[in-house]
C-alpha positions in Angstrom: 133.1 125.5 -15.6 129.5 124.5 -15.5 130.6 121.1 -13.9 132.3 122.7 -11.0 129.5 124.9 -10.5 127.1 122.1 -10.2 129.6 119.8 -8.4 130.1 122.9 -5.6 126.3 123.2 -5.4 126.0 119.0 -4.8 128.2 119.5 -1.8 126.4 122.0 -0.4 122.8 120.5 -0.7 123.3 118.1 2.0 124.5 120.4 4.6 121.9 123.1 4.2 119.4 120.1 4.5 121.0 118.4 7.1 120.9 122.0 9.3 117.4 122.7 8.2 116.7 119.4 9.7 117.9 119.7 13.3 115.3 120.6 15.9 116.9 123.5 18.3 116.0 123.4 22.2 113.1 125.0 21.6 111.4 123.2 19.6 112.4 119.8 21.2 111.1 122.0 24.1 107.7 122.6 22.5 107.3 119.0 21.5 107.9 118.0 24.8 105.2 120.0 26.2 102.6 119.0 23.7 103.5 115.1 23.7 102.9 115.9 28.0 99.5 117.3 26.9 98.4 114.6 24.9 99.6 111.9 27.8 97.3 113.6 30.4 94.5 113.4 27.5 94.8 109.8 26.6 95.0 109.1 30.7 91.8 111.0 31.6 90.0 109.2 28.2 91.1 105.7 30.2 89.8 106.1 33.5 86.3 107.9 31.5 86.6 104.3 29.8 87.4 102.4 32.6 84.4 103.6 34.8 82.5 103.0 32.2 83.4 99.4 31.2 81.9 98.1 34.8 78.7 99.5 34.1 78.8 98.1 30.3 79.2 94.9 31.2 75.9 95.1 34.2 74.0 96.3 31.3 75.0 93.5 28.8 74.5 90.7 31.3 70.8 91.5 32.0 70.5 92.4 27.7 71.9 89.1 27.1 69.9 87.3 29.4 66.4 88.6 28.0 68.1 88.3 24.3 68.8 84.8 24.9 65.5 84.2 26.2 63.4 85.5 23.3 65.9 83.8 20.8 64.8 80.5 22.7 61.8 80.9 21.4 62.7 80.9 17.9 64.9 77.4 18.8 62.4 75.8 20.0 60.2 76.2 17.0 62.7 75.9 14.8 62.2 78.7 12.3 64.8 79.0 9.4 64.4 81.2 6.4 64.1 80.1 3.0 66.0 80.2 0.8 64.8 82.8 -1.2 63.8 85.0 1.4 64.0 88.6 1.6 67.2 89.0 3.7 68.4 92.8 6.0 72.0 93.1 7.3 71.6 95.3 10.5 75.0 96.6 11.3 75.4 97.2 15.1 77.9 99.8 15.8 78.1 103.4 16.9 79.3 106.8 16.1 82.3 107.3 18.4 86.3 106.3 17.4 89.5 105.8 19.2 88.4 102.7 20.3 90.2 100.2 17.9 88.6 98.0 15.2 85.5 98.1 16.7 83.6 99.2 13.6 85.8 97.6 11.1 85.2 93.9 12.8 81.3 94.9 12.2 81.6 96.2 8.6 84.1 93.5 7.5 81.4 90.5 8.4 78.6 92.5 7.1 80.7 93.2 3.7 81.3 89.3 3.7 77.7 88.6 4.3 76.6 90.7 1.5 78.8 89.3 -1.1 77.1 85.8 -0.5 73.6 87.6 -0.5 73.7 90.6 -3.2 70.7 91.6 -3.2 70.3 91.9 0.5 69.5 95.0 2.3 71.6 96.9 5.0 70.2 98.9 8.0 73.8 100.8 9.6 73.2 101.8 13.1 76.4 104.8 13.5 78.0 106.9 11.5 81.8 104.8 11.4 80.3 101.9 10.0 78.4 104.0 7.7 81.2 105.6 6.4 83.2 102.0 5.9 80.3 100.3 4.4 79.2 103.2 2.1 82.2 102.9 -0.3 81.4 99.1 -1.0 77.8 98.2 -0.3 76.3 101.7 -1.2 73.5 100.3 -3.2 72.1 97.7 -0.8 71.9 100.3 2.2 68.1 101.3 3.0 68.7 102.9 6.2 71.0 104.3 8.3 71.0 105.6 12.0 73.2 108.0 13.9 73.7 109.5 17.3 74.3 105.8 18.1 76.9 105.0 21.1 76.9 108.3 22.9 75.6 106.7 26.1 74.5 103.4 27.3 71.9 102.0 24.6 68.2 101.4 26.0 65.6 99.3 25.3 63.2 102.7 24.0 66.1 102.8 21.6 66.1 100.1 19.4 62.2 100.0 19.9 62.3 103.4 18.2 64.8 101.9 15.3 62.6 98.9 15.0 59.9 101.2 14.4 61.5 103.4 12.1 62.4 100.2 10.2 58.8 99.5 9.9 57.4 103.0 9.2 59.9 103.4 5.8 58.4 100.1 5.1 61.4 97.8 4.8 60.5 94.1 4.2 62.6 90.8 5.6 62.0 87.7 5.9 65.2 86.9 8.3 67.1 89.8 9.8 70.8 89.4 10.5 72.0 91.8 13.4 75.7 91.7 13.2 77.4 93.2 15.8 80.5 92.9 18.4 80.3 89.8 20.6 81.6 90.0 24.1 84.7 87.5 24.5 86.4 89.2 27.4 88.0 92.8 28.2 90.6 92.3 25.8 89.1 90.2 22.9 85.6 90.6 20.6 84.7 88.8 17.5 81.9 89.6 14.8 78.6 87.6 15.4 75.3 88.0 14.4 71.9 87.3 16.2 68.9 86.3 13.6 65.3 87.7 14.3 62.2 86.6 11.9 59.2 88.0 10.3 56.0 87.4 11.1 55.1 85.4 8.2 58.6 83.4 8.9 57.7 82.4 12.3 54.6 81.3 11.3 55.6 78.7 8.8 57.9 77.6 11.8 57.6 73.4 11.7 56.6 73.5 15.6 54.6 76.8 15.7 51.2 75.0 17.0 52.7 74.3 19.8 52.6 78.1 21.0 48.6 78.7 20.0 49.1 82.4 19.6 47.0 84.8 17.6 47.8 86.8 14.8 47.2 89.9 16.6 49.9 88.8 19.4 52.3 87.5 16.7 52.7 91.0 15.5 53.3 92.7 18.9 55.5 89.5 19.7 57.4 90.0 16.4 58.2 93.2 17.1 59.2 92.5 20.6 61.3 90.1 19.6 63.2 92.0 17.0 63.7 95.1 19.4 64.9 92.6 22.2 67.3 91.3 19.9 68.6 94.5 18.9 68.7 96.0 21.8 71.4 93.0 23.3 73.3 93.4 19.7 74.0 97.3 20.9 74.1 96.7 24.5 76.7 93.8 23.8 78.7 95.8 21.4 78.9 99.0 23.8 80.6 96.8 26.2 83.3 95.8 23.3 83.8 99.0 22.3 84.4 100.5 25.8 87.0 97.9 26.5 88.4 98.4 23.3 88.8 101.9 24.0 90.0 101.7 27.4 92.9 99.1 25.9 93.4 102.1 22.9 93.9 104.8 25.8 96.3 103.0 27.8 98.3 102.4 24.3 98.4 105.7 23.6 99.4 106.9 27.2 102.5 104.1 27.2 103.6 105.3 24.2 103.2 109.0 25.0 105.5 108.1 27.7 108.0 106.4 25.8 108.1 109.0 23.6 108.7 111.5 26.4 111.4 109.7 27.8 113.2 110.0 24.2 112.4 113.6 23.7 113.7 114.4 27.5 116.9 112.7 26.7 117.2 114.4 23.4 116.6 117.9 25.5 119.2 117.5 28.0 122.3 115.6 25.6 121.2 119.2 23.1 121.2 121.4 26.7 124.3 119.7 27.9 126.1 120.4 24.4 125.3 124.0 24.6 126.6 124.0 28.0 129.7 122.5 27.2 130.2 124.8 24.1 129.7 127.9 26.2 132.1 126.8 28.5 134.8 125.8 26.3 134.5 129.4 24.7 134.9 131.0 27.8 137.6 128.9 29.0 139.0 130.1 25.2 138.4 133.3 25.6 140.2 133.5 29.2 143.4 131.3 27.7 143.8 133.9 25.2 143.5 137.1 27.7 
């Protein structure tokens, strides 16, 4: 008796689930509409992105100009750092998402860079990468910054993180900026941009050459550092808008695919119902 009661109720399990499981008009209905919604968001986000991505790139050209110019100076004198120098890991990224693996291409090479260099320290400029690099390196971190990425990053900007740096008294020999190079619209790849302490630059092989004072050197070092960061973020906005720009018109594609399915779904379930109601009335006339 108890097997038949249990074999009844393992027959019975399947359809209950099996009607529990099969969206009605309405809800396909519903679905419809919201997947419609969220194809009009993702659309609007891309051309936001895509007016922005012309601008991103004017600003990077002129940041990378001056950034290339100011690392020259470092070529030409040929500073290295020791080998047991005081190393800091800047991580360039920002605060916003929906823009790819922007911040995990950032946090990935600084994760690599501090398992060579353990006891280096980590300055995170945004929250994303802060949050990434916070579960792995959260002993090396001596600074973080946010409200990074909102708009296009300035010059007074990384001055003020530079100076920040230097007010909570953070010591480097070489800094290591690591942030999103450029490649083109559609491709990016981790790179990082050194910048040197005063003391660095001074045991530089061909620093005669220059004849500058100590109390330029500082001003210069700072310069330097600033002009270098500021082409990291400036360089890295442009990534991250054409990253997000290729994210947006993902997501609209396949918002769009999906509402092709969902329509088709709607009207074989609408045409069913249609036929069903005819065939009872056609019943219910045959049998008058």
């Amino acid at each position: 008796m108890l097997t038949a009661v249990s074999r009844n109720v393992a027959c019975k399990a399947p359809m209950s689930m099996q009607v529990r499981n099969m969206a009605t008009l309405k809800e396909i209905q519903q679905r419809l509409k919201s997947v419609q919604n969220i194809e009009k968001i993702t659309k609007s986000m891309k051309m936001i992105a895509s007016t922005k991505v012309a601008k991103a790139q004017r600003g990077m050209e002129t940041a990378r100009t001056f950034g290339v110019a100011s690392n020259s100076l470092f070529a030409n004198a040929e500073t290295k750092a020791a080998e047991d120098s005081k190393l800091l890991y800047v991580a360039a990224s920002s605060d916003r998402g929906l823009c790819g693996g922007i911040h995990s291409s950032v946090s990935k090479a600084t994760r690599r860079a501090i398992e060579q260099h353990p006891d280096a320290l980590v300055a995170i400029l945004g929250d994303k990468p802060k949050a990434q690099l916070g579960r792995v390196v959260r002993n090396n971190i001596a600074i973080s910054f946010n409200q990074i990425g909102k708009d296009m990053p300035s010059f007074e900007e990384a001055s003020s993180i530079v100076d920040t740096i230097k007010e909570q008294g953070i010591e480097f020999d070489s800094a290591n900026i690591v942030y999103n190079k450029f490649i083109s619209v559609v491709s990016y790849e981790a790179s990082v941009i050194p910048a040197y302490s005063q003391e660095a630059f001074k045991a530089s092989p061909n620093f005669a050459v220059y004849e500058i004072e100590d109390d330029v050197l500082a001003n210069l070092q700072e310069f330097s550092f600033a002009n270098s960061l500021y082409w990291a973020m400036v360089e890295g906005h442009a990534a991250e808008m054409c990253a997000k720009r290729a994210a947006m018109e993902n997501a609209t594609q396949n918002a769009g695919e999906m509402i092709s399915k969902l329509t088709m779904t709607y009207n074989r379930g609408r045409q069913a119902v249609i036929t069903n109601e005819l065939i009872d009335i056609i019943t219910g006339a045959s049998a008058l």
